[in-house]
C-alpha positions in Angstrom: 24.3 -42.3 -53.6 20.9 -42.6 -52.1 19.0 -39.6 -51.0 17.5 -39.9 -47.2 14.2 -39.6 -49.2 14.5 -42.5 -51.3 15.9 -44.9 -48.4 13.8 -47.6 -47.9 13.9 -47.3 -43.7 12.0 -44.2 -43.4 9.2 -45.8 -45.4 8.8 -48.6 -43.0 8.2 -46.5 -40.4 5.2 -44.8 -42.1 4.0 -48.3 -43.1 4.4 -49.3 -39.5 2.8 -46.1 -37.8 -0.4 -46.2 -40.6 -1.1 -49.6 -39.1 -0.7 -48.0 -35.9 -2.7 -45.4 -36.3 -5.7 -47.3 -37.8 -5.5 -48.4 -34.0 -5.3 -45.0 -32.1 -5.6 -45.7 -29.2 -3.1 -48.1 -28.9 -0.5 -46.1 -31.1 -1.0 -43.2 -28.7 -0.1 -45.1 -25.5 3.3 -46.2 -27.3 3.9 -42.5 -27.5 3.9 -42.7 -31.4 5.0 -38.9 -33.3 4.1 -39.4 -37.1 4.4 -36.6 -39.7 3.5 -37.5 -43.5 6.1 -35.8 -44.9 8.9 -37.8 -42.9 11.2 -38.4 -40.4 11.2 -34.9 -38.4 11.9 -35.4 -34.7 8.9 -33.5 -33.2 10.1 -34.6 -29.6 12.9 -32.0 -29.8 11.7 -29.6 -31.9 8.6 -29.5 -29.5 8.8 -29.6 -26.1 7.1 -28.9 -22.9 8.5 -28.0 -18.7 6.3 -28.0 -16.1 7.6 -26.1 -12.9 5.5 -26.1 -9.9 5.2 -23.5 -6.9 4.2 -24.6 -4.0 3.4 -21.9 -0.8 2.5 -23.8 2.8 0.8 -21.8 5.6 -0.4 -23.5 8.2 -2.9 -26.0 6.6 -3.5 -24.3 3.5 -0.9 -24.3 0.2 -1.6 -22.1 -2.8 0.0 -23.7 -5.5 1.3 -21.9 -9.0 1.6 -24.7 -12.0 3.9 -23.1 -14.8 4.2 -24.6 -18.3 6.4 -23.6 -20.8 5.5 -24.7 -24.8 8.7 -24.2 -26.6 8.5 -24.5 -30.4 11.9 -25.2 -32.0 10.1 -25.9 -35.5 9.5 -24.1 -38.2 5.6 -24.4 -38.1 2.8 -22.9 -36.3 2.0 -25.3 -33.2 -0.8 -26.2 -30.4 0.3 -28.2 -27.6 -2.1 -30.2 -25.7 -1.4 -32.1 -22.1 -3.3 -33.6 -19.8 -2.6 -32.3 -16.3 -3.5 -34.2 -13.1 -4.4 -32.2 -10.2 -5.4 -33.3 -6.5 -8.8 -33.9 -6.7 -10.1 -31.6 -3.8 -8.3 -28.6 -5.4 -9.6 -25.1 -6.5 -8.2 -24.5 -9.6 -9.0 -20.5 -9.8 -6.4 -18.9 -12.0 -4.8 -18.8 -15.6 -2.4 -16.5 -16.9 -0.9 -16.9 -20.3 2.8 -14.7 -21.0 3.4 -14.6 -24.9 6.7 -12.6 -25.1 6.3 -9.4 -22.8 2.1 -9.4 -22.9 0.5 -11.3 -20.0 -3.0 -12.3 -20.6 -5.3 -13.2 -17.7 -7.6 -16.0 -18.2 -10.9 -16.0 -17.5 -13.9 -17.9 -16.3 -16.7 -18.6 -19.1 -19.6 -21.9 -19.3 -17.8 -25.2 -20.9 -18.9 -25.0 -23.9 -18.5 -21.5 -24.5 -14.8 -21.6 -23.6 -14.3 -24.3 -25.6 -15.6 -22.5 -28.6 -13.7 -18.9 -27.9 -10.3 -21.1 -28.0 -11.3 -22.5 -31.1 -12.3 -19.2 -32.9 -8.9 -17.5 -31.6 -6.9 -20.7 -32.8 -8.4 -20.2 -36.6 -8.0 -17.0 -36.1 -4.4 -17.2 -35.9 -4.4 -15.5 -32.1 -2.7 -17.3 -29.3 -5.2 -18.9 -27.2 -4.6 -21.1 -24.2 -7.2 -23.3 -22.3 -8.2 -25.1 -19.6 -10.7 -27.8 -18.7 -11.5 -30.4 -17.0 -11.7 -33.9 -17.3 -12.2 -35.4 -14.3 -12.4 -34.3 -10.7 -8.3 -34.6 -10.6 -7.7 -34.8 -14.4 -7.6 -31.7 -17.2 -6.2 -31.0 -20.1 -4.1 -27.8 -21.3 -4.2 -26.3 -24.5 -2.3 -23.9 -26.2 -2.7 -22.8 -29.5 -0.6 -20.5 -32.2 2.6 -21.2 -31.0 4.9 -19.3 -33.6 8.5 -20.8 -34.8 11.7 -20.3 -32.1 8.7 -19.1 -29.5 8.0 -20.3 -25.9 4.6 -19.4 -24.4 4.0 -19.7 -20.6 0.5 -20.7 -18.8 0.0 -20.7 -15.2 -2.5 -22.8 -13.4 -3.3 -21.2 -9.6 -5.2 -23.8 -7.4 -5.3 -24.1 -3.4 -5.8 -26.8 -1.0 -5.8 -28.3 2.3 -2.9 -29.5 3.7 -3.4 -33.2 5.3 -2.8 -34.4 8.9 -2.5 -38.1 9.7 -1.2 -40.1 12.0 0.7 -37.2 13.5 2.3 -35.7 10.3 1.3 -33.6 7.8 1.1 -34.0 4.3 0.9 -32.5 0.4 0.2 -34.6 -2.6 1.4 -33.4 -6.0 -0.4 -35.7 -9.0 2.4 -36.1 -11.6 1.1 -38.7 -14.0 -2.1 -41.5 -13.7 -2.9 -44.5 -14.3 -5.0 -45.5 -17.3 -8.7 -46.4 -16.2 -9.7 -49.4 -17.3 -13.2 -49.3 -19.1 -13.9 -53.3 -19.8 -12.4 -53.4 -23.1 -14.5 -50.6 -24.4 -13.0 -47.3 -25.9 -12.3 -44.7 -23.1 -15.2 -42.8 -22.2 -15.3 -39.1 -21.1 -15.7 -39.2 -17.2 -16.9 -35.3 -17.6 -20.6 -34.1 -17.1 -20.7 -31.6 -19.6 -19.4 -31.9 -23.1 -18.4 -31.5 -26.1 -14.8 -30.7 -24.7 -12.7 -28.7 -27.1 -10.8 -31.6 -28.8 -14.0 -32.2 -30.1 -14.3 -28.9 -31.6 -13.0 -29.8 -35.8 -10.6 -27.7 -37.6 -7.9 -26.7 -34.8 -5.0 -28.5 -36.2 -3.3 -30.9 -38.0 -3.1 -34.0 -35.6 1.0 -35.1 -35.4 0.7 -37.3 -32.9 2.1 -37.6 -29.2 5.5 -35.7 -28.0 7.8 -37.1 -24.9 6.0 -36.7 -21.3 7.7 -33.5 -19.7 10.3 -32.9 -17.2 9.3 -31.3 -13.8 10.9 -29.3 -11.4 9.3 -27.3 -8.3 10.1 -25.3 -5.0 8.0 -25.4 -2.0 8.0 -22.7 0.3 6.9 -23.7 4.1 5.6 -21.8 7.1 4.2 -24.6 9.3 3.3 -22.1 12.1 5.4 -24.6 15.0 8.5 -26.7 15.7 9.2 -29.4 13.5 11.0 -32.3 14.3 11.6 -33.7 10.2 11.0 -32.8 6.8 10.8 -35.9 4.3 9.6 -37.2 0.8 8.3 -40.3 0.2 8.4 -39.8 -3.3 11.4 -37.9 -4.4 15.3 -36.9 -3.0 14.6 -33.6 -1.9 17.2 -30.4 -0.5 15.6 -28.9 2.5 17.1 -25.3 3.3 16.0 -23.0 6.8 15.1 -19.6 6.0 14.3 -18.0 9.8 10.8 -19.5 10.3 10.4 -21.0 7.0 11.9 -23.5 5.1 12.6 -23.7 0.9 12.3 -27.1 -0.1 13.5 -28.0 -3.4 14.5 -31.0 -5.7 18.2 -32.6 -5.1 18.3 -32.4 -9.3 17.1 -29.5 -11.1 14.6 -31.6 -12.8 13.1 -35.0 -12.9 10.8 -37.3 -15.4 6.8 -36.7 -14.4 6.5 -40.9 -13.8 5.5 -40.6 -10.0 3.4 -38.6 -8.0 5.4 -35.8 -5.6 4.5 -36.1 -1.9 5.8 -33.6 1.3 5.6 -34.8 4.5 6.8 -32.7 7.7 6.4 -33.8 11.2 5.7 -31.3 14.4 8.3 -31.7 17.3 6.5 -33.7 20.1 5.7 -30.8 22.5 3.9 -29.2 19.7 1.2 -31.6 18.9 -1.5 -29.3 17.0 -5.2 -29.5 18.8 -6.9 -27.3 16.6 -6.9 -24.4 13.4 -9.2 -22.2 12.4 -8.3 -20.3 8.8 -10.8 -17.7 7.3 -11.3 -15.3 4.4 -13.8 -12.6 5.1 -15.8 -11.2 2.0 -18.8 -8.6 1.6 -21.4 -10.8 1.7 -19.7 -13.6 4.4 -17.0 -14.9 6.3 -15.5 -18.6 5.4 -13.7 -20.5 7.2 -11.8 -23.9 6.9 -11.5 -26.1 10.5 -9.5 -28.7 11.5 -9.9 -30.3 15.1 -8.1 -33.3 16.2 -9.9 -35.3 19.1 -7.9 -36.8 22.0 -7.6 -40.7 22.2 -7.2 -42.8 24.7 -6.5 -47.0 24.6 -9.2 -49.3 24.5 -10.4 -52.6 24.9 -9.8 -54.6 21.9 -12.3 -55.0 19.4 -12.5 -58.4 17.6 -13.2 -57.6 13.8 -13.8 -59.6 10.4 -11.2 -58.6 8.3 -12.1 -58.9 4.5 -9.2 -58.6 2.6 -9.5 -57.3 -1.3 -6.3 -57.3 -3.1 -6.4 -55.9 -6.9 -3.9 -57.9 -9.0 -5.4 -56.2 -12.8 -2.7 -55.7 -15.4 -2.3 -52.0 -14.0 -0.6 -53.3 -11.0 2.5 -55.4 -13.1 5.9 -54.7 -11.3 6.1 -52.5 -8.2 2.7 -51.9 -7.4 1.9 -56.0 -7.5 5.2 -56.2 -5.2 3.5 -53.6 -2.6 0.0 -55.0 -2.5 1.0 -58.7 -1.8 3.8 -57.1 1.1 1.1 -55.2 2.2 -1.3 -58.1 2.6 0.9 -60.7 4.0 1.7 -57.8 6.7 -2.2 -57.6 7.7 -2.3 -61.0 7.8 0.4 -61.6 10.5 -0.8 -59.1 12.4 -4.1 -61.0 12.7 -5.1 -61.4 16.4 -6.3 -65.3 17.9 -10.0 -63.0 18.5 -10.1 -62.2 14.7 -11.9 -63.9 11.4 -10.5 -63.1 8.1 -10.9 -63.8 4.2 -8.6 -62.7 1.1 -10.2 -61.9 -2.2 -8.6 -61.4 -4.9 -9.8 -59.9 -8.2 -9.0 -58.8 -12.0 -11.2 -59.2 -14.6 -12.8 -62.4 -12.3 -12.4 -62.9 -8.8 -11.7 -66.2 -6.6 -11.3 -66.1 -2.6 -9.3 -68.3 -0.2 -12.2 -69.1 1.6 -16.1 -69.3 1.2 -16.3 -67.2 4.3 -14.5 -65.7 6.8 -12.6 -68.2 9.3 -10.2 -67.8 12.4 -7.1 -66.5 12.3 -5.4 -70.1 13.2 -1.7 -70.0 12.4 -2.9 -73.4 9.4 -5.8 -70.2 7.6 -3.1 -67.5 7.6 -0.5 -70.0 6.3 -2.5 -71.1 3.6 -4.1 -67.3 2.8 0.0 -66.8 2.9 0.5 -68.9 0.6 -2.5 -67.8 -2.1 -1.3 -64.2 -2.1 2.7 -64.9 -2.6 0.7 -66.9 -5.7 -0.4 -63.7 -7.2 0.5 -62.2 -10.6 -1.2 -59.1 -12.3 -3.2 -60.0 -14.8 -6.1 -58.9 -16.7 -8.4 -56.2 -16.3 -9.7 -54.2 -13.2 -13.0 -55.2 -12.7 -13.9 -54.2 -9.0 -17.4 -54.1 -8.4 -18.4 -57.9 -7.8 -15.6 -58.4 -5.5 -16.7 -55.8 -3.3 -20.1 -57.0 -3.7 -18.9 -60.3 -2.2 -16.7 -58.7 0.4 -20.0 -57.1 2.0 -22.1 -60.2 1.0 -20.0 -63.1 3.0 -21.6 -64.6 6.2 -21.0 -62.1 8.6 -20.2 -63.0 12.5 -22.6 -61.2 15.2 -19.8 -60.6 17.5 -17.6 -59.3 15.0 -17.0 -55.7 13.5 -16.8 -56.1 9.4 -13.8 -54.2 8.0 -13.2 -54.5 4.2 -9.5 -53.3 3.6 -9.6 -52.9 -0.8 -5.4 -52.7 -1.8 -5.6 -51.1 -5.5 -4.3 -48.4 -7.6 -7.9 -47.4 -8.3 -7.4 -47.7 -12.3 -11.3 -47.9 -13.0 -13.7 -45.7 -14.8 -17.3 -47.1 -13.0 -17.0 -44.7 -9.9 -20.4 -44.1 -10.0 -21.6 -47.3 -9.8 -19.3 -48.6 -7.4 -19.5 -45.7 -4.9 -23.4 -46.2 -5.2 -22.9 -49.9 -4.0 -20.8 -49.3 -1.3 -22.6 -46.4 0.1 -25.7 -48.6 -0.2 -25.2 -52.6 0.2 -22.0 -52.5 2.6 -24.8 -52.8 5.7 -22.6 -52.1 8.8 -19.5 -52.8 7.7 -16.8 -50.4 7.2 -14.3 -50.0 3.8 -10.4 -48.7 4.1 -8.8 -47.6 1.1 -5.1 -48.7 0.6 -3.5 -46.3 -3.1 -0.8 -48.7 -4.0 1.9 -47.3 -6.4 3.6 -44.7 -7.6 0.2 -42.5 -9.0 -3.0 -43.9 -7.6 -6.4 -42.7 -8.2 -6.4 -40.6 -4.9 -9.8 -39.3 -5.7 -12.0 -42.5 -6.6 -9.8 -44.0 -3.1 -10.6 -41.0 -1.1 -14.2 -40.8 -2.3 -14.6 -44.8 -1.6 -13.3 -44.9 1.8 -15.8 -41.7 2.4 -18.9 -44.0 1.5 -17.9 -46.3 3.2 -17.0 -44.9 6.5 -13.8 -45.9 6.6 -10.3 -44.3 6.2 -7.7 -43.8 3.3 -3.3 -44.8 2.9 -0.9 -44.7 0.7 1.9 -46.9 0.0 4.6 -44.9 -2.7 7.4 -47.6 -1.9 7.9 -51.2 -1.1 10.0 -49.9 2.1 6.9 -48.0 3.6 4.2 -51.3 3.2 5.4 -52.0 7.2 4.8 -48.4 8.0 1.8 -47.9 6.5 0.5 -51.4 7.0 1.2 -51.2 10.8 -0.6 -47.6 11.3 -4.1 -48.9 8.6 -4.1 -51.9 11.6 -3.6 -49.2 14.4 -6.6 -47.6 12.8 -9.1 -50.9 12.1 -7.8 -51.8 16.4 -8.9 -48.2 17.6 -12.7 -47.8 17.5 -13.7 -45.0 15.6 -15.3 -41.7 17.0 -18.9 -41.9 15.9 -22.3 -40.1 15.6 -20.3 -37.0 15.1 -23.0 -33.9 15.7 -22.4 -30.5 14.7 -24.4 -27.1 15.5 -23.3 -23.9 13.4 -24.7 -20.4 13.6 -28.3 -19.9 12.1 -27.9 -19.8 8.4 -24.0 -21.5 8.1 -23.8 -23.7 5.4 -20.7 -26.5 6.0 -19.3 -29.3 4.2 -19.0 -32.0 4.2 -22.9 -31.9 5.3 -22.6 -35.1 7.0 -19.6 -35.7 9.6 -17.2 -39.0 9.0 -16.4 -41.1 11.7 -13.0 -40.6 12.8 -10.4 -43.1 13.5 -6.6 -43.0 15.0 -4.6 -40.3 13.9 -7.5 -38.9 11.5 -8.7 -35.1 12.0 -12.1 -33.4 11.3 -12.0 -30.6 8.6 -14.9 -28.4 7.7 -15.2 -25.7 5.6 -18.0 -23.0 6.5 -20.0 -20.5 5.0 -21.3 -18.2 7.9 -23.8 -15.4 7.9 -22.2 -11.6 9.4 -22.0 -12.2 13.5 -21.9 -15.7 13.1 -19.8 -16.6 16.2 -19.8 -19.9 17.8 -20.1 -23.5 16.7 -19.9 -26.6 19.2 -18.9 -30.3 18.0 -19.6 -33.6 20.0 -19.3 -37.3 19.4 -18.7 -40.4 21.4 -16.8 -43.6 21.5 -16.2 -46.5 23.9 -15.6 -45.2 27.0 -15.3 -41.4 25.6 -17.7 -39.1 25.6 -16.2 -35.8 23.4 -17.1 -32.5 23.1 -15.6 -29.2 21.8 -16.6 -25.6 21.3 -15.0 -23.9 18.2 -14.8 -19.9 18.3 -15.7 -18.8 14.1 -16.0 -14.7 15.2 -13.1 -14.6 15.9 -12.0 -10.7 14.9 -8.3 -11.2 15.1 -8.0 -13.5 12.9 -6.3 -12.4 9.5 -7.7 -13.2 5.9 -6.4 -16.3 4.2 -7.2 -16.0 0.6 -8.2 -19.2 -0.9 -10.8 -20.3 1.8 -13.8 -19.3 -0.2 -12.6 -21.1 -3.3 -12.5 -24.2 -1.4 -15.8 -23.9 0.6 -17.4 -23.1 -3.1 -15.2 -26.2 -4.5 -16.7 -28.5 -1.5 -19.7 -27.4 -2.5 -19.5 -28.1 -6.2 -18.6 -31.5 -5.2 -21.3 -32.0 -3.4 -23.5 -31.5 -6.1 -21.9 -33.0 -8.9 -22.1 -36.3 -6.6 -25.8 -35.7 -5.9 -26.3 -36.5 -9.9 -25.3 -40.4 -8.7 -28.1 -40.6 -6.5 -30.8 -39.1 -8.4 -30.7 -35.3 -8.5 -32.0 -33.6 -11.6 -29.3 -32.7 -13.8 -30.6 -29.4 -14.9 -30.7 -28.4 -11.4 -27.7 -29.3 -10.4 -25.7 -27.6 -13.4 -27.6 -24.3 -13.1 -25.8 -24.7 -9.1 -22.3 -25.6 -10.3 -22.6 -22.7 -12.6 -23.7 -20.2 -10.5 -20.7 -21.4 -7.9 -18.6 -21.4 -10.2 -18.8 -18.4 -12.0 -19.2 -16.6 -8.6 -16.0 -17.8 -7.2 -14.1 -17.9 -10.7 -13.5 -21.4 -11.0 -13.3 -24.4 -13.1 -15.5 -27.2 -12.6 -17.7 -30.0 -14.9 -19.3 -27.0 -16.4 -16.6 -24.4 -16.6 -13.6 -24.0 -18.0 -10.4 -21.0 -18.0 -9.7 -19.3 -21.6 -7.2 -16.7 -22.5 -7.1 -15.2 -25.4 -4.4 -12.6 -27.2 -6.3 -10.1 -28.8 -3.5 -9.9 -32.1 -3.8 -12.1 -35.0 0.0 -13.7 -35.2 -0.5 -16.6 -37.6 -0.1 -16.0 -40.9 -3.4 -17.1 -42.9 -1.3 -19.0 -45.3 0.4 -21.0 -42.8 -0.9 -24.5 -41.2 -1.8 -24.8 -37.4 -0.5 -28.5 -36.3 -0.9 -30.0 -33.2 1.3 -32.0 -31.1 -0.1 -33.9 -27.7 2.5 -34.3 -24.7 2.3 -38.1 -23.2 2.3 -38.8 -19.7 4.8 -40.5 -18.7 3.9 -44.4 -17.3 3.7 -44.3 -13.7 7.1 -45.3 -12.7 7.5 -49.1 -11.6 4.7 -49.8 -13.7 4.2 -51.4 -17.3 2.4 -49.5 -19.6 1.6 -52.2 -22.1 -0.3 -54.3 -19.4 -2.6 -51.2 -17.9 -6.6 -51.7 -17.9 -6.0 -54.7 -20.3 -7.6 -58.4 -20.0 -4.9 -60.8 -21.0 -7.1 -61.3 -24.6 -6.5 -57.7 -24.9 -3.1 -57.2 -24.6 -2.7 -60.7 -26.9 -5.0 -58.7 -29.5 -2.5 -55.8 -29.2 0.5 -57.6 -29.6 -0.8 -59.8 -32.4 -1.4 -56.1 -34.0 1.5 -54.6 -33.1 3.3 -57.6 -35.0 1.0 -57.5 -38.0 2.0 -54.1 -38.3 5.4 -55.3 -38.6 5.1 -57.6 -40.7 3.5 -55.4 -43.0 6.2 -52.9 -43.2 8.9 -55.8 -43.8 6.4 -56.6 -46.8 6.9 -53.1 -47.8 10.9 -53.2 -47.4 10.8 -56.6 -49.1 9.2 -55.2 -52.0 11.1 -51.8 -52.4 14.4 -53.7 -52.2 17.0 -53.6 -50.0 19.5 -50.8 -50.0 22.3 -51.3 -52.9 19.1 -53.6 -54.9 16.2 -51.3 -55.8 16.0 -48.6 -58.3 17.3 -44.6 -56.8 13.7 -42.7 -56.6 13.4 -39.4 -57.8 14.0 -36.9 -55.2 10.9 -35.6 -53.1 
């Protein structure tokens, strides 16, 4: 009788996952575990829960991400996941539990972080960390995870709740989808590096693990009536607590493959007008504003709508299915007074037309008729598109409006924010997030510099919806040449005031000097002429903590996107720093440790390390993200190689019953 050690299967699969690996990158993104000395299930005997708390006042949330690293082995593990977060968040907290000690994490530069969680892991001490990636990416790390233990981080953030279109709304990033970096290995998006993957001896490498499960409760105070409580995302149980509500999931968990959105809805006699949160400290009072100007109808406005749909690999299944919904649904809204164009784009772009024509019933048949045509394809090249959007003839007598349709799966932000802020002349850019996980913050940041607005569409039964409220928005001239005047000495952001279009509000979040009482907005539109006075001295009004950390956040922002357009870099990390470490948060420059202060690992024993996939956005195929189609041929004529060698390998050991019993191992 064979031993399981001298079977000839379990030797195929190292043959097959060596070939893999001599191709990292692709054996990671197929979720491959390896271990040399067999067959071990490291799935199971590793695993991770994410559990997120969620508390809603007014327009602010403070939210508590809990993970739990459970280690059913019998070796001394780190676990390693990469955590998205909404972009605009202050991520201010880390506490690590091992057993009955709580640790609190603690705020130090990048790189000295980085090297404090790499002396505690050879040390043998458990050691967790946090960092940053990107603005709404970063990874978790925990290290010296002993055999039968679970150790428990928790990630505190807050952030602004979002009104639009008469609703409110939270975003919870789940997963992402892979950037695309024209066909070259993935880059690190971060300012400041080395990050602490890059720091040697921390582990032995086994591979990737199964994406977690999630699971979370939201607790609610609105502060008014509501009329609904929904999510677009997710089957949720909604429960009313006196003047709160606990929402919860309908299962106890779910898979991490889509990003969780809340939506609640005030009743109609309780339209909000205006809030004013603050958080006093010793040396200022802060304060985050939200007005919402009045509307009133208009005279139409004809417009040039420039229609740029992304059909990339990234957007196979769903996501494709959305887009083109969403597109034929702008194009039969199309007015007789309108011009339009369709572009679409993946690694190359083509258009229906040379230029913008008139929205006869023949053009929007035949633009119809291209975009039913569509399959995803190739890789996500979106700069030249865009270039051509803003480049087109334009008509005098006709108001530009470049709608881009995308699940923002691109890695040149930089340089495509830089061309849009600078060469879209006076024409304005929406942002539609298609998908289950879009890039919320390269869409949010694009439809910024370009003066436009920002959707989502989760679900191919909210593309009319959606679709029908973006045209609302591109039919309702925008409230422009928005002014502001603040105390003497305030310091606000964002510096310089978006136009606002239907159903958008204007937030600000203040810094103001001790008796700083009284700031006054104005702008104008077509026929309206607006003006309001906001009261910020307000003495009444009860501290909200959380408020600083997003003015300093806001702040960082700013500066980190000042680097794009020519700031020194010394100058502007010494400012991030400063901010940072002042407000206790992370950023490009900073990162959370915590450290146990007792060696647990026994200096004899190995330190491995396991990473956690995320799990493919759901409705999406994984093989086909960021890819050009000579890619993903490359990859599968690799992946079958790969095969094939490890059939050579069975061929020559035998098959069972016809090769000689090996010794045992």
């Amino acid at each position: 009788m064979q031993s399981p050690c001298s079977h000839p299967f379990p030797r195929i699969l190292r043959a097959l996952g060596a070939c893999l690996l001599l191709f990292g990158g692709f054996a990671q993104a197929e979720g491959l575990s390896l271990r040399a000395q067999g067959a071990d299930d490291w799935r199971s005997a590793f695993a991770l829960e994410t559990h997120v708390d969620l508390r809603v006042r007014g327009l602010m949330a403070e939210v508590r991400v809990r993970q739990r690293f459970s280690n059913a082995s019998d070796e001394w593990m780190e676990g390693r996941y990469r955590l998205p977060l909404p972009d605009e968040a202050a991520v201010g907290r880390l506490r690590m539990q091992v057993g009955e000690r709580l640790i609190e994490g603690e705020v130090q530069e990048k790189r000295q972080a980085a090297a404090t969680y790499a002396a505690a892991a050879s040390e043998g001490r458990t050691a967790s960390l946090v960092e940053r990636e990107r603005p709404n990416l970063f990874q978790t790390r925990v290290a010296n995870i002993g055999p039968g233990e679970t150790v428990e981080i928790e990630i505190g953030y807050w952030q602004k709740v979002r009104w639009q279109d008469g609703r409110f709304s939270l975003g919870l990033p789940l997963t992402f989808v892979t950037p695309y970096h024209g066909g070259r290995a993935e880059m690190d998006a971060e300012l400041d590096r080395p990050r602490s993957d890059e720091v040697p001896g921390q582990g032995i490498a086994l591979g990737m693990a199964a994406a977690p499960k999630f699971s979370l409760g939201v607790d609610l105070e609105a502060g008014l009536p509501l009329a609904s409580i929904e999510s677009t995302s997710h089957v949720i149980a909604v429960r009313r607590e006196g003047e709160r509500y606990r929402v919860e999931l309908s299962t106890p968990q779910v898979d991490s493959d889509r990003d969780f959105e809340l939506q609640w809805t005030p009743q109609p006699s309780a339209q909000p007008q205006q809030a004013l949160f603050v958080e006093d400290r010793a040396d200022a009072r802060y304060a985050f504003l939200t007005l919402i100007p009045p509307t009133r109808p208009v005279t139409p406005v004809p417009r040039e709508l420039i229609l740029v749909v992304d059909n990339s690999g990234s957007m196979h299944g769903a996501s494709m299915q959305q887009a083109k919904a969403a597109v034929d649904r702008a194009l039969t809204g199309l007015r007789a007074l309108d011009r339009f164009n369709v572009i679409r784009f993946d690694h190359g772009f083509d258009s229906v037309f040379p230029q913008p024509v008139e929205a006869s019933a023949a053009n929007v048949a035949r633009a119809r008729s291209f975009v039913q045509a569509l399959n995803a394809d190739g890789g996500t090249e979106m700069l030249a598109p865009l270039i051509e959007a803003f480049a087109m003839p334009a008509t005098p007598s006709h108001l530009r409006q470049v709608v881009l349709i995308t699940d923002g799966a691109i890695s040149n932000e930089a340089q495509l924010l830089n061309h849009i802020e600078h060469g879209r002349g006076d024409a304005r850019l929406f942002a539609v997030g298609i998908g289950s996980a879009p890039n919320a913050h390269i869409l949010r940041r694009m439809a910024e510099v370009g003066r436009g607005a920002q959707v989502t569409i989760r679900r191919i039964e909210d593309v009319a919806d959606v679709t029908d409220r973006l045209l609302a928005k591109l039919g309702q001239p925008a409230l422009r040449d928005l002014k502001a005047a603040w105390p003497e000495g305030a310091e606000a952001f964002p510096a310089q005031l978006p136009d606002l279009y239907l159903g958008e509000p204007l937030q600000v979040l203040l810094r103001l000097p001790q008796g700083g009482k009284q700031g006054r907005l104005e702008g104008t539109a077509p026929d309206l002429s607006w003006r309001a006075e906001v009261k910020l001295g307000e003495p009444r009004l009860a501290s909200t903590e959380g408020v600083a950390r997003l003015w300093a956040a806001a702040r960082i922002a700013e500066l980190e996107d000042s680097l794009r357009q020519g700031a020194s870099a010394d100058e502007v990390r010494a400012g991030v720093l400063r901010l940072a470490l002042e407000h206790g948060l992370a950023s490009a420059y900073t990162s959370f440790v915590a450290v146990d202060r007792t060696p647990r690992r026994p200096e004899a024993a190995d330190l491995a390390s396991l990473q956690f996939a995320n799990a493919v956005p759901a409705g999406s195929v994984d093989f086909a993200a960021g890819a050009t189609g000579f890619e993903r041929s490359l990859r599968l004529a690799l992946l079958l190689g790969a095969i094939a060698l490890a059939l050579l390998v069975w061929q020559r050991e035998g098959a069972p019953g016809q090769r000689r019993l090996l010794a045992q191992d």
